[in-house]
MINURO-435898 format. One record per residue (C-alpha): x, y, z; residue in one letter. Coordinates in steps of 0.2 Angstrom, whole numbers, padded with zeros to 4 digits, always signed. Example, Ala and Ser with C-alpha at 12.3 -4.5 7.8 and 13.67 -1.06 7.14 Angstrom:
BEGIN
+0062-0022+0039a +0068-0005+0036s 
END
This chain:
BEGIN
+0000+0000+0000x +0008+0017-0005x +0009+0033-0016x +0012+0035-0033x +0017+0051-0045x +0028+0051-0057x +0032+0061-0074x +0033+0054-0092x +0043+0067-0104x +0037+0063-0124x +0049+0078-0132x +0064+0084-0124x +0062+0096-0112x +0075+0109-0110x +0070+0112-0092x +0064+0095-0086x +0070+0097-0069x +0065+0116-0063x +0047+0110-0071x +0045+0095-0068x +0059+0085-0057x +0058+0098-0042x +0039+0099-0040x +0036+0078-0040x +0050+0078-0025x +0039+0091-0017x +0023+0081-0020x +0031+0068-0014x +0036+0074+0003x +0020+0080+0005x +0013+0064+0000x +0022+0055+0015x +0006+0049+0023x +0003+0036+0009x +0020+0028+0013x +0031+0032+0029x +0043+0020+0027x +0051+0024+0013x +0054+0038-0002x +0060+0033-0019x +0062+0041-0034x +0070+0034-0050x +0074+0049-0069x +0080+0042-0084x +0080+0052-0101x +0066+0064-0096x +0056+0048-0086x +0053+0053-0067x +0045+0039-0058x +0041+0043-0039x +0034+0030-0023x +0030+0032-0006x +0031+0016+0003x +0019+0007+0019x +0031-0009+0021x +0016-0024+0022x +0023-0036+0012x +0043-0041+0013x +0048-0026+0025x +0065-0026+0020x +0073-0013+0008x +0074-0025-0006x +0054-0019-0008x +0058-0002-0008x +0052+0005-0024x +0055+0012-0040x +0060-0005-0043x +0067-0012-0056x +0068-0030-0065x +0086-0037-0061x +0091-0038-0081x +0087-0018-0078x +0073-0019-0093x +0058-0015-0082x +0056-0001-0069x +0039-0003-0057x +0030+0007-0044x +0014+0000-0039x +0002+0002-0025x -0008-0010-0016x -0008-0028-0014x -0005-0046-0026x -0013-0058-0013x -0011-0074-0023x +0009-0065-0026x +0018-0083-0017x +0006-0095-0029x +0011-0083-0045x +0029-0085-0041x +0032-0104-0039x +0022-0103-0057x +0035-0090-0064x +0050-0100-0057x +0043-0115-0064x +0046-0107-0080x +0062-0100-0077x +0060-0085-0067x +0074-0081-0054x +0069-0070-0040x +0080-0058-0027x +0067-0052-0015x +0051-0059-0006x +0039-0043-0010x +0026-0046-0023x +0032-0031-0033x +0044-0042-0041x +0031-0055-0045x +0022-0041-0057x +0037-0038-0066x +0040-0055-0071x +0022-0060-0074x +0020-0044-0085x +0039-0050-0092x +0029-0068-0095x +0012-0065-0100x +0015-0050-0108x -0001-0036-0109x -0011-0051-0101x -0002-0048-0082x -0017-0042-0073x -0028-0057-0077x -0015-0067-0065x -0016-0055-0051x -0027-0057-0036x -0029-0040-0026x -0032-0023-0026x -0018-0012-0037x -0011+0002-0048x +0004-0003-0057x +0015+0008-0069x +0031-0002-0078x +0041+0006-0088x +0048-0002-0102x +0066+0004-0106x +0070-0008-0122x +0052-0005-0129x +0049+0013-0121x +0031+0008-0118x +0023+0015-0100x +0008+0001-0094x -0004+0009-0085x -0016-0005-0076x -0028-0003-0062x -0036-0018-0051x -0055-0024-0058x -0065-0016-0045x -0058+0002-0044x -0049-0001-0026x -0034+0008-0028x -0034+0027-0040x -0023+0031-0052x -0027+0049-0060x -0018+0054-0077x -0015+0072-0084x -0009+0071-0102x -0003+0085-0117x +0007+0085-0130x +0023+0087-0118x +0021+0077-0104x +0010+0064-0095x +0009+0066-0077x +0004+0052-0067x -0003+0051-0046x -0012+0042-0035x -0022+0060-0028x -0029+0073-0037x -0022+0087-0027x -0005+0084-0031x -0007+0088-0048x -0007+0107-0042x +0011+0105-0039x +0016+0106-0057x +0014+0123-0068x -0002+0116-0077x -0019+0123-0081x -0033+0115-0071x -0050+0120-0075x -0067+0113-0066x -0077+0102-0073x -0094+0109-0074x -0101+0093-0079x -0091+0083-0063x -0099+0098-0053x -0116+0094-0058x -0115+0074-0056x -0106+0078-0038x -0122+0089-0033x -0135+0076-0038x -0125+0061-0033x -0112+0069-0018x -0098+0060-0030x -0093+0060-0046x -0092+0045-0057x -0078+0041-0066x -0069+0038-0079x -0069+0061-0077x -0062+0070-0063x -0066+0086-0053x -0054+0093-0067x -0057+0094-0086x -0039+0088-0090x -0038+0074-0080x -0044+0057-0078x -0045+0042-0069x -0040+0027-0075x -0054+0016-0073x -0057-0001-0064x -0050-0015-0076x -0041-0002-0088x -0026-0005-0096x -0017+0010-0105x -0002+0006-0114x +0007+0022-0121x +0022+0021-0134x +0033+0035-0133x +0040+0031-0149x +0026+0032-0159x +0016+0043-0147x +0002+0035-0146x -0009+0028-0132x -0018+0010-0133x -0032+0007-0119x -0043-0011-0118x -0049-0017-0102x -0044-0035-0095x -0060-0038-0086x -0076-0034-0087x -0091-0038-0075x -0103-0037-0090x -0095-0052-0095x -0102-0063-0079x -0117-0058-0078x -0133-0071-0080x -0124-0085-0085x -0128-0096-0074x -0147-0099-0069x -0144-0109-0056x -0143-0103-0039x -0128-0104-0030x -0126-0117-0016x -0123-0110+0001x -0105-0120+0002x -0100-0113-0012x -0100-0094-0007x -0094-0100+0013x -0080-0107+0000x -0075-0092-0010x -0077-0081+0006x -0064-0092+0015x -0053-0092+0001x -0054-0073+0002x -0050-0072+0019x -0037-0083+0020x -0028-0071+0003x -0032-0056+0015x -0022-0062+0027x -0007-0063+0020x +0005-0050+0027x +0023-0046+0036x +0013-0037+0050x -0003-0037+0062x -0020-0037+0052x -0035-0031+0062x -0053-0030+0058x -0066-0016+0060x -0081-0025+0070x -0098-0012+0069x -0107-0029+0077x -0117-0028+0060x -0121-0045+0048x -0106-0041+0039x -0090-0036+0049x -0098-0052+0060x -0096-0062+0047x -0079-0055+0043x -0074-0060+0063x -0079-0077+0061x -0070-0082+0046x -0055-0073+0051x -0056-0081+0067x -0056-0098+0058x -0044-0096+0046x -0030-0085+0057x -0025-0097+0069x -0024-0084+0083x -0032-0072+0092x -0039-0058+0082x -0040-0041+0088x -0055-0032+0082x -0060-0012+0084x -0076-0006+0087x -0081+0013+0089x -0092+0017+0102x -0105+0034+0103x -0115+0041+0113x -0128+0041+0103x -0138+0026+0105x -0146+0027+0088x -0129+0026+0081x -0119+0014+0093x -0117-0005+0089x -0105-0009+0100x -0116-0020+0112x -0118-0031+0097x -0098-0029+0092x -0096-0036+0111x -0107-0050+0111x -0099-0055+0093x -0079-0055+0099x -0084-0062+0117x -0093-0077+0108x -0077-0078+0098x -0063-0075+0109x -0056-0059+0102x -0046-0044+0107x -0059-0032+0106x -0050-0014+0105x -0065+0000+0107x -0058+0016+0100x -0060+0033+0107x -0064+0045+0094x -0061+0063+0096x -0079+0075+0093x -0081+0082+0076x -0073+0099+0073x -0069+0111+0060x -0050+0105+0060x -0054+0087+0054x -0066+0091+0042x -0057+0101+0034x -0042+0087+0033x -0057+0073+0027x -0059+0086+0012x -0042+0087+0009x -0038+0069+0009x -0055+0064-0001x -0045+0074-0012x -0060+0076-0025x -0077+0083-0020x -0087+0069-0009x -0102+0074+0001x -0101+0056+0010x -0104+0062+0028x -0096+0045+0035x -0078+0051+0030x -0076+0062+0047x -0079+0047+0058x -0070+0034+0045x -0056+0048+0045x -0053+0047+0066x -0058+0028+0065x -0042+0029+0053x -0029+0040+0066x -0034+0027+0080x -0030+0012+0072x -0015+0019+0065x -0009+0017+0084x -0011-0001+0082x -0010-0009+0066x -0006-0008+0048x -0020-0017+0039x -0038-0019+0043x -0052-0029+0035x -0066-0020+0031x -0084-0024+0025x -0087-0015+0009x -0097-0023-0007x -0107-0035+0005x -0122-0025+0002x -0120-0023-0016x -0117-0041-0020x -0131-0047-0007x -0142-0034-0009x -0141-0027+0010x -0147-0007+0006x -0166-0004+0008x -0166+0005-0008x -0165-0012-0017x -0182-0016-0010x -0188+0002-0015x -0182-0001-0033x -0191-0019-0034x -0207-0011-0028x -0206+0003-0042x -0205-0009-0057x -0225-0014-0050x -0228+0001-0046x -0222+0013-0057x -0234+0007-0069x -0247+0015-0063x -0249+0035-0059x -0236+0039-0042x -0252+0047-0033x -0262+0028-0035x -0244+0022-0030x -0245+0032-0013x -0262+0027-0010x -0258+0008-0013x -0241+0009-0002x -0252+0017+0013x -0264+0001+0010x -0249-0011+0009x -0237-0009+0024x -0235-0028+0027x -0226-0028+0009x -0210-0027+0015x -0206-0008+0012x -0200+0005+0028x -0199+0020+0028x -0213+0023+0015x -0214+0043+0015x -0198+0043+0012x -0203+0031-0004x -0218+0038-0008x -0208+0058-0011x -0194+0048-0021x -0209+0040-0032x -0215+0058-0036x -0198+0064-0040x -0193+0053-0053x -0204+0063-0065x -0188+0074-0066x -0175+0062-0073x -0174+0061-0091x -0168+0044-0093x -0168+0028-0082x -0153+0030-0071x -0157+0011-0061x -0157+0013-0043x -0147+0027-0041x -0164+0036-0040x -0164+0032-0023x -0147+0038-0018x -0146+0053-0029x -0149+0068-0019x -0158+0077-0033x -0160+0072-0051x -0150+0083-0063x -0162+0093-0069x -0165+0098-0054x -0148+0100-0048x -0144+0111-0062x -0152+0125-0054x -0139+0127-0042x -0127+0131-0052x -0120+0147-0061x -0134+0150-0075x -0121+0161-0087x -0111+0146-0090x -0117+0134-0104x -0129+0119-0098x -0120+0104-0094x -0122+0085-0096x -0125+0073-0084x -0121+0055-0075x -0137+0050-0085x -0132+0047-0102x -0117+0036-0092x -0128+0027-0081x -0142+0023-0095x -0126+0016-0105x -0119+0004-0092x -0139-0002-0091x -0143-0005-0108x -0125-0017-0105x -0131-0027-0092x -0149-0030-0099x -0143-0040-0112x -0138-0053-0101x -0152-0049-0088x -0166-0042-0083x -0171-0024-0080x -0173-0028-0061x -0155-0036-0058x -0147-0023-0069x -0152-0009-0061x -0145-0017-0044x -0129-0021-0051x -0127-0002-0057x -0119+0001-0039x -0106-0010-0041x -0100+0000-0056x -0102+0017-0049x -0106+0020-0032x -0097+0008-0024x -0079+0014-0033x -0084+0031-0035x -0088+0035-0016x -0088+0020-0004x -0071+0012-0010x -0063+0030-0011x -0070+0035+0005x -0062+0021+0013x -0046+0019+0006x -0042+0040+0007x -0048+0040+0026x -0037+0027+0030x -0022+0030+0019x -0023+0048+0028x -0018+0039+0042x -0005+0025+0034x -0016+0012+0036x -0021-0003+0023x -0041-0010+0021x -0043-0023+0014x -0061-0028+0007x -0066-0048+0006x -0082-0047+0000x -0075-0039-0015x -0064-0054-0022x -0066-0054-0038x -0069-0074-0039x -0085-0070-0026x -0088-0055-0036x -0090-0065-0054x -0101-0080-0044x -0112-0069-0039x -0115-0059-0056x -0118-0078-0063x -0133-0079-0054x -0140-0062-0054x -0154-0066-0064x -0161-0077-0046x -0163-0057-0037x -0181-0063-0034x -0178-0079-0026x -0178-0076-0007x -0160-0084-0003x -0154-0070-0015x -0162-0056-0005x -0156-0045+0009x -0143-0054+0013x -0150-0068+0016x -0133-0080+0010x -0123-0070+0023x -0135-0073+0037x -0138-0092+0035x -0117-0091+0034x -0117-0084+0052x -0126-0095+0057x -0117-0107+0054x -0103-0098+0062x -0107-0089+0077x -0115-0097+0093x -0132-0099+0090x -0135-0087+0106x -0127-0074+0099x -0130-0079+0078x -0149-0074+0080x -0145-0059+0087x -0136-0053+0074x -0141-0061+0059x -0159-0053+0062x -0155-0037+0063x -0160-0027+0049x -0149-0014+0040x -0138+0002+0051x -0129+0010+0038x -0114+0023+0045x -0127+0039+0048x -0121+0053+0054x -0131+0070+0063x -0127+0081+0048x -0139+0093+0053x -0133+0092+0071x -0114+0095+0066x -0120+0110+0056x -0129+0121+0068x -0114+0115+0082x -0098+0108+0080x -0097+0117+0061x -0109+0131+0062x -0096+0142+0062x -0086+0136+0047x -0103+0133+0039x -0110+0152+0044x -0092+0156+0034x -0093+0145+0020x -0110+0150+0017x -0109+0168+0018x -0113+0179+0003x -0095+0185+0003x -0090+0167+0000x -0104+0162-0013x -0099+0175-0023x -0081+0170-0026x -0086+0154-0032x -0087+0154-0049x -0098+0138-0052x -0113+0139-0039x -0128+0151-0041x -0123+0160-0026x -0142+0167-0025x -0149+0151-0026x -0139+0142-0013x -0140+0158+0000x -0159+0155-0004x -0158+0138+0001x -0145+0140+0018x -0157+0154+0022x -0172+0140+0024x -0159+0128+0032x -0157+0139+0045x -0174+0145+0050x -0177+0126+0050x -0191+0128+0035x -0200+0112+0031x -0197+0106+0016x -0176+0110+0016x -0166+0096+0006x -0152+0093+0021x -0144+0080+0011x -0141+0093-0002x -0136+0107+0011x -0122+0096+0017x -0117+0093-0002x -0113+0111-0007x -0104+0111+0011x -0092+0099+0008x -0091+0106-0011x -0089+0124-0005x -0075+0119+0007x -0066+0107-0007x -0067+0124-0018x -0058+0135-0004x -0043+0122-0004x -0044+0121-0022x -0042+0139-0022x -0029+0140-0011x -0018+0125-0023x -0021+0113-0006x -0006+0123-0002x +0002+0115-0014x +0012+0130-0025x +0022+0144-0017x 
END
């Protein structure tokens, strides 16, 4: 796990090290949270290839990277982790492949030596990989299938400029313009899907993607080396409950492969449970497990985190977390490093600095509720396919006449039916999760700049794919797994925690699991494949039955937070700031009118007021202030 930036000349640059060498040292010192045991930095010929390294794998120097190949052909930095790296190595020796060092950096070097373009298919983990080749002068840019780790990519006709954050881009003299479309999608959404960025001249490489670029010819090449597209429906069976207990052991078992202590965050829900009792089984020693406490009983879990690691016998550490203030918001905006109106990064952030006093590594639960269907909005999206049918008011009437149905929270439905008159096209469930449509959101923003597109077109795209193997139902399900989960949860986790030089990894997302799963999409409807119903049959067969029907009956607590609360307390002074019309004005891509409109209501507490979207121009009018300011990053 560790930072990566790095500079790619394609003419020859008379002043390569004033523009170019001297900022990516910079970067990189500031960049020293991603990988505080060691700093490397490799040039050649205009070719500047940086790494910050967190020692999991082989602590030794020999992992330090840049790295390069022992003939000297290849040069490597790469962040992340190849679990399967030990089997992929006795394969390579078998075929003549000597190796110097125990990391697993070598391992890619010689598989992408082996297998040529085909390299990623043999790795099993989460990574961003850049080798350069000397003798061919090709750059491979590849990323890991589920968008785990970020790799962003600046290019013109001089230079490509690589890193693993955003922000550090500002350290170079280059033009960086806001995306007015990546605005929009952020206000509806509170992230902003890729393959665009927060900027219109950079990109992120996306999950699966491989970009070759020949520096002789001066030509790029991309294809992707997975797709999930290509898994889904075939297979109308329904899986057997042995074979996911087997691909989640398998997982688990790759996860814990490590030079240093792994831990694992225990909320006491179905899935961290889970998590416990297959590490527990597999690790062959005790497992210490942290759990946050609040004081808030609507949020607290950690009578259920208790009963789980006393049933199990683990080292239950409960972490104090410090109270939200203006000082660590501001540095979750700074290391979510685009806009993301997530509010769970402030508590995932000082989760993050107290583990850091423990452990390297931690296992975390994310994609158990995509793959499983754990989120309520699942359920709300089912019941709009029978419902939609018919005119939204008849809809209301029928929901108030059917609560045993299955669906809570049914105002809150029974608004969302009414609203997705306003989407132009079918955008799958994220109907349910958007904050506004973008019609809608649109309104917020600076009217004398031209209309933008939206995440619709995008979204409508990545359906139209998965119907042809599926139906409308599943398809629209499986749209998370390609856009919410990489685009906010997977980055909210990884930033948080890399903030604070510490690794998760996440075994529900194993790409093996992963691809069973899609197999049987097509069984959504069948009661084994709903609400998480696989995982709660496994914990049963794992916990104590005492404690086992505790937690496999509870119903979904996602990580909420008092937004509203923070706002007119901890932050109302930063929010009273950030919100004032001097502010507004200075930002060139809100209608300042509009939102002082909408702040105004906020705060006189008028019914009605869209608190999810308040909180979203929050976090996007404190991103803009650091943008502003460079995120300190120039002189």
């Amino acid at each position: 796990m560790c930072g990566l930036i790095g500079v790619i000349s394609k003419k020859e640059q008379l002043n390569f090290e004033a523009s170019y060498l001297d900022p990516l040292k910079y970067a990189l010192d500031r960049m020293e949270y991603r990988g505080p045991d060691n700093r490397g930095v490799w040039c050649e010929n205009g070719i500047c290839l940086g790494h910050r390294r967190l020692s999991i794998i082989d602590l030794s120097p020999d992992g330090n990277q840049p790295f390069k190949s022992a003939d000297e052909r290849y040069v490597i930095v790469f962040n992340g982790e190849i679990y399967n790296f030990e089997e992929l190595r006795s394969d390579l020796v078998r075929l003549g492949h000597v190796f110097r060092t125990e990391s697993d950096t070598e391992v890619i070097i010689a598989a992408y030596c082996e297998y040529g373009s085909d390299f990623c298919n043999r790795l099993r983990g989460m990574f961003a990989v850049v080798i350069f080749d000397r003798k061919e002068n090709l750059i491979v840019f590849s990323r890991d299938r589920l968008g785990k780790k970020p790799l962003f990519i600046f290019e013109n006709d001089e230079v490509i400029i690589f890193s693993s954050e955003i922000k550090f881009f500002h350290a170079f003299n280059i033009p960086l313009e806001i995306n007015e479309e990546s605005v929009l999608n952020f206000l509806s959404l509170q992230y902003i899907p890729g393959p665009a960025t927060i900027y219109q001249q950079i990109r992120q490489l996306q999950p699966a993607e491989l970009l070759i670029h020949d520096l002789n010819s001066k030509k790029s090449t991309g294809s992707f080396y997975w797709n999930m597209l290509d898994h889904v429906g075939r297979d109308q069976r329904l899986p057997e409950i042995e074979e996911i207990d087997e691909l989640l052991t398998q997982s688990i078992k790759y996860r814990l492969v490590a030079n240093v202590d792994i831990g694992l965050l225990l909320s006491g829900g179905i899935d961290s449970s889970l998590l416990a009792a297959y590490m527990h089984q597999v690790a062959g020693k005790q497992v210490k497990a942290f759990n946050v406490g609040f004081s808030d009983r609507s949020l607290d879990e950690s009578d259920y985190a208790k009963q789980v690691a006393e049933s199990l016998g683990l080292d239950l550490v409960t972490l104090n977390v410090e109270e939200i203030s203006p000082d660590n918001f501001i540095e979750s905006v700074y290391h979510a490093d685009q806009p993301l109106g997530d509010s769970a990064i402030i508590p995932t952030y000082l989760i993050a600095k107290s583990i850091k006093q423990h452990v390297k590594v931690v296992l975390s639960g994310e994609g158990a509720d995509e793959l499983f269907h754990g989120y309520d909005h699942y359920n709300y999206e089912k019941y709009y396919y029978g419902l939609g049918k018919i005119s939204f008011e008849a809809a209301g009437h029928l929901l108030n006449m059917v609560p045993a149905a299955g669906i809570n929270k049914l105002e809150k439905v029974k608004k969302k039916l009414r609203s997705i008159n306003s989407f132009e096209r079918d955008t799958g469930v994220s109907r349910w999760t958007s904050i506004l449509s973008p019609a809608l959101s649109r309104e917020f923003m600076h009217r004398a700049k031209r209309p933008a597109e939206s995440y619709e077109q995008q979204f409508h795209r990545y359906l139209t794919g998965f119907r042809k193997n599926a139906g409308k139902l599943e398809s629209s399900l499986m749209l998370d797994l390609l856009t919410w989960l990489p685009d906010d949860l997977l980055v909210k986790t990884d930033r948080m925690m890399m903030a604070c030089s510490v690794e998760a990894r996440t075994p529900f997302l194993d790409h093996k699991l992963v691809e069973k799963v899609l197999m049987s999409s097509g069984n959504f409807n069948k009661q084994l494949f709903q609400s998480k119903n696989y995982l709660r049959q496994l914990l049963k067969r794992k916990l104590p039955a005492s404690v086992s029907a505790t937690i496999a009956g509870r119903s979904k607590q996602g990580f909420e937070t008092p937004k509203v609360k923070w706002l007119n307390t901890n932050l109302s002074e930063l929010s009273s700031f950030l919100f004032s019309e001097e502010n507004l004005r200075q930002n060139p891509c809100l209608d300042n009118i509009k939102v002082a409109g909408l702040w105004h209501d906020f705060r006189k507490q008028k019914p009605g007021v869209n608190n999810r979207l308040i909180w979203n121009l929050f976090c996007f009018l404190e991103w803009y202030r650091q943008h502003d300011n460079h995120f300190g990053l120039k002189p």
